[in-house]
Each structure stands twice: as structure tokens, then as C-alpha cells.
N, CA, C and O atoms as CSV, one atom per row, in Angstrom:
chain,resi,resn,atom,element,x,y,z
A,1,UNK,N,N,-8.280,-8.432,-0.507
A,1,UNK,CA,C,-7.030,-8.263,0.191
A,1,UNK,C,C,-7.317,-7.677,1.560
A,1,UNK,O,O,-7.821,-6.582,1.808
A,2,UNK,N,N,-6.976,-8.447,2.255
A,2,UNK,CA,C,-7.496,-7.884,4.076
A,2,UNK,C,C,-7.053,-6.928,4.047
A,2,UNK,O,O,-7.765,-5.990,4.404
A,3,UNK,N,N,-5.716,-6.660,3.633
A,3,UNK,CA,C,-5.072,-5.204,4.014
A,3,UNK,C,C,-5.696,-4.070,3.977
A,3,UNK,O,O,-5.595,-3.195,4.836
A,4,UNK,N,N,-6.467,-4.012,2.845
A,4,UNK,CA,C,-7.968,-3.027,2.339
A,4,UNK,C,C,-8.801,-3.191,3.113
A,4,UNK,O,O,-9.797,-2.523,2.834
A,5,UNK,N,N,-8.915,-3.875,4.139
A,5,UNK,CA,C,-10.163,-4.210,4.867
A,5,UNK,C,C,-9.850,-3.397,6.574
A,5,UNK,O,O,-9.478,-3.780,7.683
A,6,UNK,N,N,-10.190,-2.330,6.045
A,6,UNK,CA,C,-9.051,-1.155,7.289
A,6,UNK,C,C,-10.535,-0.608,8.574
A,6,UNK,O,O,-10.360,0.182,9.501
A,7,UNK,N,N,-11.762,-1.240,8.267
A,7,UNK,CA,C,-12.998,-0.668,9.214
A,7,UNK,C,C,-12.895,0.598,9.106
A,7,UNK,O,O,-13.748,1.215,9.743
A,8,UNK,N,N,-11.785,1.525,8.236
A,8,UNK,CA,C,-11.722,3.099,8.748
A,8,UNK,C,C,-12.988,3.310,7.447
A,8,UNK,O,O,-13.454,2.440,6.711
A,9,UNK,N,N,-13.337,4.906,7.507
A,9,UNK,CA,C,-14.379,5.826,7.095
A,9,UNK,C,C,-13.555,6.977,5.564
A,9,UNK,O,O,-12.430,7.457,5.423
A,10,UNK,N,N,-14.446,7.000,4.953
A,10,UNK,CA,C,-13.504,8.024,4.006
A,10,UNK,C,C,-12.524,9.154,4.910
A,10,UNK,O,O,-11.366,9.423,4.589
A,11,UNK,N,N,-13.084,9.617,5.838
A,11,UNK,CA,C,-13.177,11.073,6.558
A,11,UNK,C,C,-11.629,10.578,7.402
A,11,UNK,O,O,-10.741,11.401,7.624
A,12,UNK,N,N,-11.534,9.240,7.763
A,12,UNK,CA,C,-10.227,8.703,8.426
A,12,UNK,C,C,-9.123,8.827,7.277
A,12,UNK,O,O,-8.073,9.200,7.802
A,13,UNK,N,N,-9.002,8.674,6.106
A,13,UNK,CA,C,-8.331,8.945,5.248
A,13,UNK,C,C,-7.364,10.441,5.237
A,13,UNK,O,O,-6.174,10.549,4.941
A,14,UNK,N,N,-8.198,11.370,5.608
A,14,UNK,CA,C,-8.023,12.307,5.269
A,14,UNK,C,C,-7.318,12.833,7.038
A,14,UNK,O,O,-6.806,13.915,7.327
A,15,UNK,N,N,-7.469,12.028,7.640
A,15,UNK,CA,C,-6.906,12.577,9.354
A,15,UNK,C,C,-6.485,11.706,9.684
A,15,UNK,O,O,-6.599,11.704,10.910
A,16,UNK,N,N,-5.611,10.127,9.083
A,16,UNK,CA,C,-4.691,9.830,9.492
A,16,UNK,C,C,-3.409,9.176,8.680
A,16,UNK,O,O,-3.128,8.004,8.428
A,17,UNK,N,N,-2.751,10.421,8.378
A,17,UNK,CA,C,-1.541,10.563,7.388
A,17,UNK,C,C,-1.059,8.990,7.554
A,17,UNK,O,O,-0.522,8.682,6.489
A,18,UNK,N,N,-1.047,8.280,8.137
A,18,UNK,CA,C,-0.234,6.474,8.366
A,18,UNK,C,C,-1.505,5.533,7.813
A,18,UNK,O,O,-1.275,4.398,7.397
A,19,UNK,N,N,-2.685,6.012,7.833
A,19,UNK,CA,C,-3.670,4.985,6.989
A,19,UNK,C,C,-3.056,5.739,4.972
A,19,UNK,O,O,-2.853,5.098,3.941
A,20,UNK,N,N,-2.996,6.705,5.143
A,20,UNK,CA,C,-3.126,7.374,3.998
A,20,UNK,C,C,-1.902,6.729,3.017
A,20,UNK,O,O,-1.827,6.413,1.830
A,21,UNK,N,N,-0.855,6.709,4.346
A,21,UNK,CA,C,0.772,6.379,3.447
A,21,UNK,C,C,0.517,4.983,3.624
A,21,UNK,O,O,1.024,4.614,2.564
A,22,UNK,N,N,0.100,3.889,4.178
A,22,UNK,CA,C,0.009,2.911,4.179
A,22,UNK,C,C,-0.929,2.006,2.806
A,22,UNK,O,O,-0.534,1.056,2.130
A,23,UNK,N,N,-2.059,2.626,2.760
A,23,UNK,CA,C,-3.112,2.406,1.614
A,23,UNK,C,C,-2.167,2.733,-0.010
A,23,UNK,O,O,-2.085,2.131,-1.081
A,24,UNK,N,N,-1.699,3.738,0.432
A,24,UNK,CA,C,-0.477,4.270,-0.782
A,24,UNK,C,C,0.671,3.031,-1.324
A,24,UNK,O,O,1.021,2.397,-2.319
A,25,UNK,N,N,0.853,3.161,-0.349
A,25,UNK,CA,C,1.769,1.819,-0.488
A,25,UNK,C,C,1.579,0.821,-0.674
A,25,UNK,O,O,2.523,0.043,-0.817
A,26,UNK,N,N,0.398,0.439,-0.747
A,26,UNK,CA,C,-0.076,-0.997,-0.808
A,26,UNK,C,C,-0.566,-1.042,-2.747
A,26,UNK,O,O,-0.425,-1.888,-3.630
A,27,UNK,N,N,-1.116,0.234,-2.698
A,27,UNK,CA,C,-1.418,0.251,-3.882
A,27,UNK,C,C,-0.528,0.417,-5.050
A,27,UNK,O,O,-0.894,-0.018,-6.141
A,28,UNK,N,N,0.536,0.972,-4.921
A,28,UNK,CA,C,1.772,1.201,-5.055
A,28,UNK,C,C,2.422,-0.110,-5.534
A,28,UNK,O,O,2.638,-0.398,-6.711
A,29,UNK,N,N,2.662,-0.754,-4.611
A,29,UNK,CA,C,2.804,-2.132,-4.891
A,29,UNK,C,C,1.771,-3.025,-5.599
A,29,UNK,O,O,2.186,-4.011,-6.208
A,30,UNK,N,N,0.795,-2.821,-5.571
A,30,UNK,CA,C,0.452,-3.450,-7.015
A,30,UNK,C,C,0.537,-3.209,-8.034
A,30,UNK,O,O,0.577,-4.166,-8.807
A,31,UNK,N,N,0.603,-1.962,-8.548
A,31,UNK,CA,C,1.194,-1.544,-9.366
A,31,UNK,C,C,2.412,-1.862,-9.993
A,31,UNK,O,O,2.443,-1.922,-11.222
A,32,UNK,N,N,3.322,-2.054,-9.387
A,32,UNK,CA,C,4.468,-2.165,-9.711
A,32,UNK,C,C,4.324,-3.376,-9.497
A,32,UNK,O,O,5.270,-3.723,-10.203
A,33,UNK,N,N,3.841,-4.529,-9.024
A,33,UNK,CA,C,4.235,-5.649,-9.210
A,33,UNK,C,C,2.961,-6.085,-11.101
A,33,UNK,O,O,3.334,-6.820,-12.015
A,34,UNK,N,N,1.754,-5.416,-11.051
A,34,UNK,CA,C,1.357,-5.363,-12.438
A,34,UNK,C,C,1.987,-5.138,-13.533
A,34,UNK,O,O,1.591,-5.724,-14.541
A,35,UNK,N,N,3.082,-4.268,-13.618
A,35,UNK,CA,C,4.140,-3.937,-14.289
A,35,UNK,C,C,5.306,-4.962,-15.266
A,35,UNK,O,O,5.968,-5.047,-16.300
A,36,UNK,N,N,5.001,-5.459,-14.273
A,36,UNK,CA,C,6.103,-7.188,-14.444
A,36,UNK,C,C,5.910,-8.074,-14.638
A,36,UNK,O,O,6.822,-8.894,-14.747
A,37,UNK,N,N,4.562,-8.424,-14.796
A,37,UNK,CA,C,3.674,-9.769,-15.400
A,37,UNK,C,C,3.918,-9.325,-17.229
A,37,UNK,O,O,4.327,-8.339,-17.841
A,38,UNK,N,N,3.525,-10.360,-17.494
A,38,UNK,CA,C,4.445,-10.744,-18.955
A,38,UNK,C,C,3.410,-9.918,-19.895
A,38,UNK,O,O,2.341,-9.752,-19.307
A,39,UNK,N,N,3.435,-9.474,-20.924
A,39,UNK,CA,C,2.372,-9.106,-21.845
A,39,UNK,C,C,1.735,-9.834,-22.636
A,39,UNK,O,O,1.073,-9.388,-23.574
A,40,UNK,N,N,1.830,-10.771,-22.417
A,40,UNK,CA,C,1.260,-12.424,-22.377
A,40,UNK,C,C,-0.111,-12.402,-22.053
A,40,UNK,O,O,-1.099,-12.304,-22.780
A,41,UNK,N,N,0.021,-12.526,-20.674
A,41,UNK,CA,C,-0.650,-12.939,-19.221
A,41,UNK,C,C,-1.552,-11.904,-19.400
A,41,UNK,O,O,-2.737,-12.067,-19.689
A,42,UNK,N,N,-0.870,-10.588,-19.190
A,42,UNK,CA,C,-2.055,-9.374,-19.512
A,42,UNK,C,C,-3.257,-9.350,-20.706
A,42,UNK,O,O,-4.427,-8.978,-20.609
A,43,UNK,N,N,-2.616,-9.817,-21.713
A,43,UNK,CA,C,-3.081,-10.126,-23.331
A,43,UNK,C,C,-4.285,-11.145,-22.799
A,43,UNK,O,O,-5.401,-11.155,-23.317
A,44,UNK,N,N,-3.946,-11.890,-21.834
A,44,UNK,CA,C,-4.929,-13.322,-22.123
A,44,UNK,C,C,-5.869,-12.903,-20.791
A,44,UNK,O,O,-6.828,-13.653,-20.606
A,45,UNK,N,N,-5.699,-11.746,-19.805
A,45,UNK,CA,C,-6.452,-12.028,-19.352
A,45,UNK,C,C,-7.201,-9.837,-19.688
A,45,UNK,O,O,-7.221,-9.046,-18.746
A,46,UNK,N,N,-7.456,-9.614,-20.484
A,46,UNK,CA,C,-7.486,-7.897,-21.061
A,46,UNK,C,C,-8.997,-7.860,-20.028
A,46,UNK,O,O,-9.529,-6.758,-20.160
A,47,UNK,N,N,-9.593,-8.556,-19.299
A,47,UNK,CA,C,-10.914,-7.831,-18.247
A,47,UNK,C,C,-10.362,-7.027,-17.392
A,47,UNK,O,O,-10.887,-5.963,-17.065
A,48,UNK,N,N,-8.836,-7.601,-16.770
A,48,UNK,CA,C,-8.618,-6.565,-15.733
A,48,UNK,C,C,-8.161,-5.662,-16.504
A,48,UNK,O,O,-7.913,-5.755,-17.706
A,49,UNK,N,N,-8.014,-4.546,-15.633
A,49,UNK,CA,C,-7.521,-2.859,-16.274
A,49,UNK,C,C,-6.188,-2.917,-16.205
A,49,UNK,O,O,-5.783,-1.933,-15.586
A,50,UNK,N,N,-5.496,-3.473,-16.484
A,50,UNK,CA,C,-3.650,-3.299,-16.177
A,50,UNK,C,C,-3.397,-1.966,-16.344
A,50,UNK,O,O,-3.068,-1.220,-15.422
A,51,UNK,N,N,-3.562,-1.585,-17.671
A,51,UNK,CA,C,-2.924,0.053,-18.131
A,51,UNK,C,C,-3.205,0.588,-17.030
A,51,UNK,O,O,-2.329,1.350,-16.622
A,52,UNK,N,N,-4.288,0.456,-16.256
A,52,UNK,CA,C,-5.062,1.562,-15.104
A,52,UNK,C,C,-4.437,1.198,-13.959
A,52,UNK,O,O,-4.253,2.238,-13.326
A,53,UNK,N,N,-4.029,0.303,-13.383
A,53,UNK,CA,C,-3.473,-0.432,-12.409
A,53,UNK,C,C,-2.106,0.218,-12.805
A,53,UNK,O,O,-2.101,1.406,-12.485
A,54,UNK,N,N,-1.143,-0.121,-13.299
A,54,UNK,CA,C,-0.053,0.836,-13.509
A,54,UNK,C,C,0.465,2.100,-13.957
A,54,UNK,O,O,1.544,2.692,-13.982
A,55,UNK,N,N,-0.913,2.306,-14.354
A,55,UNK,CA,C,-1.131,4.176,-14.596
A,55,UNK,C,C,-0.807,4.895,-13.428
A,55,UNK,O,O,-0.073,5.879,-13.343
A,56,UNK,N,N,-1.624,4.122,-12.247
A,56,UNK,CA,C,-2.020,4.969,-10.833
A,56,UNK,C,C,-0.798,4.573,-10.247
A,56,UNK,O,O,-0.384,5.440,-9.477
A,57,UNK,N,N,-0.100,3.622,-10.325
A,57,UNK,CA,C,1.080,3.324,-9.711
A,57,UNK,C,C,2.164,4.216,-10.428
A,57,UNK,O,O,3.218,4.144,-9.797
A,58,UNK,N,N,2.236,4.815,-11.239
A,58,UNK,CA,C,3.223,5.656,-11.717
A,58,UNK,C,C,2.470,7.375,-11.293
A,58,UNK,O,O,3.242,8.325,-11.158
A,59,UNK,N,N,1.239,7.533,-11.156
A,59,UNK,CA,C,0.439,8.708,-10.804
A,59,UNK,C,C,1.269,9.245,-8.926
A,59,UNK,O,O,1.675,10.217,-8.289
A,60,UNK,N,N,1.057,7.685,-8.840
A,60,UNK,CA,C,1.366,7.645,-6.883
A,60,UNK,C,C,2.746,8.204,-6.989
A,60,UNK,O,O,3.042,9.207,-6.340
A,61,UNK,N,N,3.695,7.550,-7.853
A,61,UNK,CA,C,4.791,7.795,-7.733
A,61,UNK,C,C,5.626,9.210,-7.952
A,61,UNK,O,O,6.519,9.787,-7.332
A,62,UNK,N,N,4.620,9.549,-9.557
A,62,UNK,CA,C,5.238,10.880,-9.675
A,62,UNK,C,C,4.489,12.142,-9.774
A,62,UNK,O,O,4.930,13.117,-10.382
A,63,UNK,N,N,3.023,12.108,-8.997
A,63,UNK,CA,C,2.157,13.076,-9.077
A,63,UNK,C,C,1.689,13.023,-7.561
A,63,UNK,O,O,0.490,13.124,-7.299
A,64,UNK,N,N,2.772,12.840,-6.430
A,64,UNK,CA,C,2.052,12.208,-4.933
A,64,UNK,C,C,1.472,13.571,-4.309
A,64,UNK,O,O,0.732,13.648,-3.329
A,65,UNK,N,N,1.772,14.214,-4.783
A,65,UNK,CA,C,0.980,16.014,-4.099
A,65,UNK,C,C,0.007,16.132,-4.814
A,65,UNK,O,O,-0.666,17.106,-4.479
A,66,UNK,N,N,-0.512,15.420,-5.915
A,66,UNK,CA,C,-1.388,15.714,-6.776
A,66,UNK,C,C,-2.683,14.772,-6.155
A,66,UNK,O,O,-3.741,15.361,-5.932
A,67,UNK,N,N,-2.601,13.543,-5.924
A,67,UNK,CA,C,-3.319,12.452,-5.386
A,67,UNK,C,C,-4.737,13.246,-5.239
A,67,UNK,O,O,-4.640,14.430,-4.914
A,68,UNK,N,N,-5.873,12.785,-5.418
A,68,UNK,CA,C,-7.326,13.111,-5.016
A,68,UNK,C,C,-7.499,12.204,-3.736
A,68,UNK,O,O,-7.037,11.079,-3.924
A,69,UNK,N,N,-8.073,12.408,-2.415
A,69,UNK,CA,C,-8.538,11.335,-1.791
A,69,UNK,C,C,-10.157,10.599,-2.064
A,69,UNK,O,O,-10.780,9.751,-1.425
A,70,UNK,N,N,-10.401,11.196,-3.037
A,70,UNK,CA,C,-11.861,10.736,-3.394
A,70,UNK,C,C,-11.388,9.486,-4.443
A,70,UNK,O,O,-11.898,8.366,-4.411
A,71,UNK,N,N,-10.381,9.875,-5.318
A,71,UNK,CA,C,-9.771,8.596,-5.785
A,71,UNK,C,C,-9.063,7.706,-5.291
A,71,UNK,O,O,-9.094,6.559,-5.738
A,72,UNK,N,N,-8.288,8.064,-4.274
A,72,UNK,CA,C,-7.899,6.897,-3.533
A,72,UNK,C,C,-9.196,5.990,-2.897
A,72,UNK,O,O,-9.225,4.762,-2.983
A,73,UNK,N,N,-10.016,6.611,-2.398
A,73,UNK,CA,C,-10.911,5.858,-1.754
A,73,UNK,C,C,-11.899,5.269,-2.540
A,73,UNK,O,O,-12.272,4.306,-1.869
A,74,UNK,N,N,-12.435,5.289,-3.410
A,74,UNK,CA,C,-12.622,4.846,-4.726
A,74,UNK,C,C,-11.828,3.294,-5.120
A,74,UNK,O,O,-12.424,2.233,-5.299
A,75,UNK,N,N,-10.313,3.511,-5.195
A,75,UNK,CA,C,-9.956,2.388,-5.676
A,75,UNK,C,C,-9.549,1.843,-4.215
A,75,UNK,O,O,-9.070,0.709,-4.206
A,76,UNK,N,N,-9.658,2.401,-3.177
A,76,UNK,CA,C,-9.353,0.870,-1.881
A,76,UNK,C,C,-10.578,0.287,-1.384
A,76,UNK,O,O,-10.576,-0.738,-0.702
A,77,UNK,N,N,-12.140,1.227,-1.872
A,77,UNK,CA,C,-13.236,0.216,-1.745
A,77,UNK,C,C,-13.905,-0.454,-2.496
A,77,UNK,O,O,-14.632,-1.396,-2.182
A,78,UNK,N,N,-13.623,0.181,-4.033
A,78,UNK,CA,C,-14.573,-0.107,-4.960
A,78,UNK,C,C,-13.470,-1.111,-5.593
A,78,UNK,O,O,-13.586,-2.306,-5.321
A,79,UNK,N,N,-12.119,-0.571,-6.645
A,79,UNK,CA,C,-11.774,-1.062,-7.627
A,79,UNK,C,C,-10.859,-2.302,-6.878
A,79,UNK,O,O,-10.865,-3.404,-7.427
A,80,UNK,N,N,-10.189,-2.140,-5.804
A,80,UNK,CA,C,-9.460,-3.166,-5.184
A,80,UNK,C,C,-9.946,-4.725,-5.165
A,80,UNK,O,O,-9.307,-5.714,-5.526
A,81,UNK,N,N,-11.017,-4.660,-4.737
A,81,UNK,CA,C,-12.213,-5.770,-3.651
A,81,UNK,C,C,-12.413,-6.644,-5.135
A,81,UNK,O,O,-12.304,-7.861,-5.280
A,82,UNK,N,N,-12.733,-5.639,-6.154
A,82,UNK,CA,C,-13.193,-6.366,-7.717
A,82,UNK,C,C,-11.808,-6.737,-8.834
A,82,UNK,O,O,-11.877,-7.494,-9.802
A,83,UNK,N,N,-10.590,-5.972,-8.376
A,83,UNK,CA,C,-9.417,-6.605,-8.478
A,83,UNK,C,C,-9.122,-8.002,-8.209
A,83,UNK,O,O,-9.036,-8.925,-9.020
A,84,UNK,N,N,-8.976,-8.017,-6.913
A,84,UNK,CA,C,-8.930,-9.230,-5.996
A,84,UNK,C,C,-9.624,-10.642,-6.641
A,84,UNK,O,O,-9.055,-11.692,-6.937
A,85,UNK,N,N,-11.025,-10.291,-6.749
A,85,UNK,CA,C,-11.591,-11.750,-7.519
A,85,UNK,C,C,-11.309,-11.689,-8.846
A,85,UNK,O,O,-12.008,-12.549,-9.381
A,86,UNK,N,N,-10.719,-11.182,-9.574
A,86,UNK,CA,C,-10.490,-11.763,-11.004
A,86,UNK,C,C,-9.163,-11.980,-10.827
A,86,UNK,O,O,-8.679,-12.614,-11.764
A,87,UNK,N,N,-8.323,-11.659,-9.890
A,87,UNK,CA,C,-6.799,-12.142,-9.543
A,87,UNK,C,C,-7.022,-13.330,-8.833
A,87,UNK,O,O,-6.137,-14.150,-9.079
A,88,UNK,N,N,-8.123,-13.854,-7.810
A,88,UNK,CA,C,-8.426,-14.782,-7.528
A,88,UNK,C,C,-8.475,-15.929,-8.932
A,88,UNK,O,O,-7.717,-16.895,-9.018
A,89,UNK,N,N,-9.571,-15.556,-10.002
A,89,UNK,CA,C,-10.178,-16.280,-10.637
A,89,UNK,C,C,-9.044,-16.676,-11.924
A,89,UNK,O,O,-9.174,-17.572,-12.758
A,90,UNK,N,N,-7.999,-15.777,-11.791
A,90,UNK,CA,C,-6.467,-16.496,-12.626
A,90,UNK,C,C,-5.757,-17.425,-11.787
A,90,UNK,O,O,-5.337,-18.527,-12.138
A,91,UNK,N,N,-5.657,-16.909,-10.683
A,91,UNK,CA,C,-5.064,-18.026,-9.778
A,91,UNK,C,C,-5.962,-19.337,-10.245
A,91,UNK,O,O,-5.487,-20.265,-10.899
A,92,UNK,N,N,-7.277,-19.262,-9.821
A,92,UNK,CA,C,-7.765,-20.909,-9.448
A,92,UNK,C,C,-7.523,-21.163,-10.865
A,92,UNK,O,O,-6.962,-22.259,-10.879
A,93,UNK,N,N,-7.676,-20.624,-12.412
A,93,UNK,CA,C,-7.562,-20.948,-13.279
A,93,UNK,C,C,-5.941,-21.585,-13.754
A,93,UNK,O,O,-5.827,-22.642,-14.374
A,94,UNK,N,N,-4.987,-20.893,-13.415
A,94,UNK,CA,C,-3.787,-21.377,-13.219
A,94,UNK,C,C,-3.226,-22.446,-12.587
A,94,UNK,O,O,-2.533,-23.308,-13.127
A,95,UNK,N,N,-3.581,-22.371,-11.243
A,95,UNK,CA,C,-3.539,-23.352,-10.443
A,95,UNK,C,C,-4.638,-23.745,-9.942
A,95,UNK,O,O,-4.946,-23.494,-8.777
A,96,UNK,N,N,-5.272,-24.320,-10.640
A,96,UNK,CA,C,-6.527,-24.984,-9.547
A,96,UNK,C,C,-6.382,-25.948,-8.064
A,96,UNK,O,O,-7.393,-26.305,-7.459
């Protein structure tokens, strides 16, 4: 997801409150759009982490003073990027 693809540094995280609320939000929204896929879909595809994906989206929501930035940055370099291709790899499987 380009949006994740921000050139900023962990250390920018932490000194610019509009990357911080922005990354939030993005993640946020996946979450909540993970939420709403069928328990179907989740069932058939159990590699990705859903529970974890909408865990943190309810964490963002009702623990936002609590947030670690070592975990945020964590999931906008590490868990996002490896999100992305297995959301890729339902798509092409869905729709090829």
C-alpha cells in the first residue's frame, strides 16, 4: 500500500503528530474494513491474522493514549507490506 510507503524514519513518527494521525488512520481503516468481510472469507483464507488486524483497530480506537510507537512502526513496516501480498494473492485468486 503506497500510503505506507512514507520515506519517513521511526524517529519521524514520533515528531510529526500528522504522519502519526495519518498512519493511524490508515490503519484504522483496515481494520474496520477487516471487520466486515464475511466469516466465510476469513475461514477460507485463516494465514492472514484477522483477529489481529481488528484487535489493533479496536486497540487504536479505544486505547489511543495507550498506543506504543514501536508497535505502530512495526505494523506500518513489517506487518502491513506482508498484509498487502496475501490481500493481493486473494484478489488475483478471486479475480484473476
Amino acid at each position: 500500500m503506497q500510503i505506507f510507503q512514507t520515506g519517513r524514519t521511526r524517529d519521524d513518527l514520533n515528531k510529526d503528530l500528522l504522519l502519526r494521525s495519518a498512519l493511524l488512520h490508515q490503519l484504522f481503516v483496515i481494520g474496520e474494513a477487516a471487520t466486515r468481510l464475511s466469516q466465510t472469507l476469513k475461514d477460507k483464507y485463516a494465514a492472514i491474522p484477522w483477529p489481529a488486524i481488528c484487535g489493533f483497530r479496536n486497540f487504536i480506537a479505544h486505547e489511543y493514549f495507550s498506543l506504543d510507537a514501536n508497535i505502530i512502526w512495526q505494523t506500518v513496516t513489517a506487518d502491513v507490506p506482508s498484509l498487502e501480498v496475501g490481500i493481493a494473492e486473494i484478489l488475483w485468486k478471486k479475480f484473476p
